[in-house]
N, C-alpha and C positions, 0 to 999 in steps of 0.2 A: 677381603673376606666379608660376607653377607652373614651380619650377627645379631639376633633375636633369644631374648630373651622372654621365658615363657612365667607368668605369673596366677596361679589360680585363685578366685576370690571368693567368699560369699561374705558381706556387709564388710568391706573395707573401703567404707567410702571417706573414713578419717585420713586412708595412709595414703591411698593408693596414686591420687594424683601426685604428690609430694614426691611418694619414689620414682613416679616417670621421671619428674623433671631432675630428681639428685642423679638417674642413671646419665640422662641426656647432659647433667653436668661435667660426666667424665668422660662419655663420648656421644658427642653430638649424633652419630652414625649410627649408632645400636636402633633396632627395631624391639618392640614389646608389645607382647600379645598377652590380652588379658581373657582368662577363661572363666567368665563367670558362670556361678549355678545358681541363674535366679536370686541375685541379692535382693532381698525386699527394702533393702535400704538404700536403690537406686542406683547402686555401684558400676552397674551394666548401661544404665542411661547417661552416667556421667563419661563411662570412656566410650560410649559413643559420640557423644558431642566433640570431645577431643579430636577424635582419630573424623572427625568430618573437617577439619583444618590442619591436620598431620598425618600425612601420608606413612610415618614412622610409626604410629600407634595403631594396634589392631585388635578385632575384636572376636571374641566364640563368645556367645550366650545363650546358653544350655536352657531346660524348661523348667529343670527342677534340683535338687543339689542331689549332685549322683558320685562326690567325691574325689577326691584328691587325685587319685591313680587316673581314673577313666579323662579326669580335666589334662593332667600331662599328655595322655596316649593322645588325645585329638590336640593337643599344642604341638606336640611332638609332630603330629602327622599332618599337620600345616604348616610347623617348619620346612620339612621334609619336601612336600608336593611344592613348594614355593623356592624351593633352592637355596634355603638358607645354610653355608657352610659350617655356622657354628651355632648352637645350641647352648643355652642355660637353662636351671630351674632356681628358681627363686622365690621365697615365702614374700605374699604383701604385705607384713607387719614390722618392717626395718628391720628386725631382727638377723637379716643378714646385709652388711653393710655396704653397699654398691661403690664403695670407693676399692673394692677389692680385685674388682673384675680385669684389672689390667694385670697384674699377677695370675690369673687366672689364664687369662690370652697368653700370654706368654708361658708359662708350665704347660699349655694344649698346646704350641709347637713341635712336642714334644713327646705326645700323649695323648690317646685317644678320647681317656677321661678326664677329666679335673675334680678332685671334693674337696671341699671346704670341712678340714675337719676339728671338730671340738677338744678329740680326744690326742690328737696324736703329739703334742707336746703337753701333756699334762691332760687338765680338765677345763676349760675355755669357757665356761660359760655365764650369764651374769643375768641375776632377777631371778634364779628361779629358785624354787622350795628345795630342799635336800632330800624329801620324799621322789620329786621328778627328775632330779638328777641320779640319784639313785636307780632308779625304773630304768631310766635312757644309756647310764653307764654301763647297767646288767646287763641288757637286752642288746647292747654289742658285745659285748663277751662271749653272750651264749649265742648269738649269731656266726662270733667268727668261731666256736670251739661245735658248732653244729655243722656248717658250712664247709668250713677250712677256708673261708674264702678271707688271705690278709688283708683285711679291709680294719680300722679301730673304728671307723666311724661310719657303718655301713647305713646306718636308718637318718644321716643327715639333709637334707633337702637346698644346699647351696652345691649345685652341680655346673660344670661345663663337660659338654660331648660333642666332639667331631659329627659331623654328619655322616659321614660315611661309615662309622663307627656301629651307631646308631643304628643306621638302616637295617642292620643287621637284625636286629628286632623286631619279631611279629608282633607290632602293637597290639593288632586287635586279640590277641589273646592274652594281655597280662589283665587282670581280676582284682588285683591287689590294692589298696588304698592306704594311707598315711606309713608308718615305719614297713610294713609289709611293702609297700610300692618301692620302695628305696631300695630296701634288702633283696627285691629281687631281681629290679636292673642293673644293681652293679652284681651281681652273679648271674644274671643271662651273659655282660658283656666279658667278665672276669672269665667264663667259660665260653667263650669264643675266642681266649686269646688276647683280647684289647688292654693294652697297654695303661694303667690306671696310677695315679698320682696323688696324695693325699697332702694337703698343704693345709697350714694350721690358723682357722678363722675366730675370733672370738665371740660367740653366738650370745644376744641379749636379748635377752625375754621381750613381746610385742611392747610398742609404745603404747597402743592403745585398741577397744574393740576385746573380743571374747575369745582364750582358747578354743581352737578344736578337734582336743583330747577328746577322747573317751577311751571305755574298758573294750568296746568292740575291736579296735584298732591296735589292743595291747595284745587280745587274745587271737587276732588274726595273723600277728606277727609272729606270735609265737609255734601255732603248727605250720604256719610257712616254710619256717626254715628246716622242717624235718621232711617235705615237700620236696623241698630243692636239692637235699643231701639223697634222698633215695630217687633221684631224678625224674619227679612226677612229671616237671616241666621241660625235659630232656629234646624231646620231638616236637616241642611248637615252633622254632625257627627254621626247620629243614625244608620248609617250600620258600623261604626267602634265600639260604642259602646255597641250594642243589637248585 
């Protein structure tokens, strides 16, 4: 299998070589594609340099920071056009822990999907405030009790997707960025049918470098999912599908 993992950045130039080389610890093999938006803290010139002596490191660097979602859709769709069988997402701030990924490979044997989830054997999570755990605990609930979609950990961002899974997906029509982007690929693929797995990761707050929350991204979530329940987004896959 041809396996890439897709990483978005803006100023991780603390983490971000560190995690290539801890992923390439646990499989030499894995490719990573890093989609920068314009890090002004050089993040885009440093995995350039990289990927100029590693044919396994690659690179998208965008002009301006145009956010989470639209940085997956163009990962995604470089996967995709480059024939990678298997697909990850993954935050650059360690926070999710690349010694996992073989658990991962293995549960997508099986499974169209794979998430990493915080919620589904309890609460997983470490460093953060109980005001943001809070936030993030609610906002799956009302996800899945909006949706119906069984997902506990629908807004989590440690994913593996089948390729062909995937394909299924009109990228260039998903809009969506941060909990919103989450919430809505695993209910385009959940409404397709694809086969979805939830396996239990213990998520720790970034080592180092700035969240980026905001209130935009809380509020975009939330009329999202009343979006998706009244099938506003029903008809965007039908010319990939038919």
């Amino acid at each position: 299998m041809k396996i890439i993992v897709v990483i978005p950045t803006y100023n991780e130039i603390e983490n971000i070589e560190n995690l290539i080389a801890s992923i390439h610890s646990i499989d030499e093999s894995i490719h990573v594609l890093v989609v920068d938006d314009n890090s002004p803290d050089g993040t885009s010139e440093l995995i350039k340099k990289l990927s100029e002596s590693d044919n396994r490191i690659h690179l998208i660097s965008r002009s301006a920071k145009m956010g989470l979602g639209t940085a997956y859709c163009e990962g995604f769709a470089y996967a995709l056009k480059n024939n990678f069988d298997v697909i990850f997402e993954m935050d650059a701030d360690f926070s999710h822990d690349p010694a996992m990924i073989p658990i991962f490979l293995e549960e997508l044997k099986n499974n169209d999907l794979v998430i990493g989830s915080r919620y589904i054997t309890g609460v997983n999570v470490v460093n953060w405030p109980l005001s943001r755990l809070i936030l993030s605990y609610g906002a799956n609930m009302y996800s899945r009790f909006i949706t119906g979609m069984p997902i506990k950990d629908a807004t989590g961002g440690f994913k593996c997707f089948r390729a062909d899974a995937l394909s299924k997906i009109n990228l260039s029509t998903i809009k969506s960025n941060g909990y919103g982007f989450q919430i809505e690929m695993n209910y385009r693929l959940w409404k397709h049918g694809a086969k979805i797995k939830e396996i239990p990761i213990i998520f720790i707050d970034r080592r180092s470098g700035v969240s980026k929350m905001n209130k935009g991204i809380i509020w975009e979530a939330i009329f999202l999912v009343w979006k998706l329940r009244f099938g506003f987004h029903a008809h965007l896959d039908k010319e990939i599908l038919h």
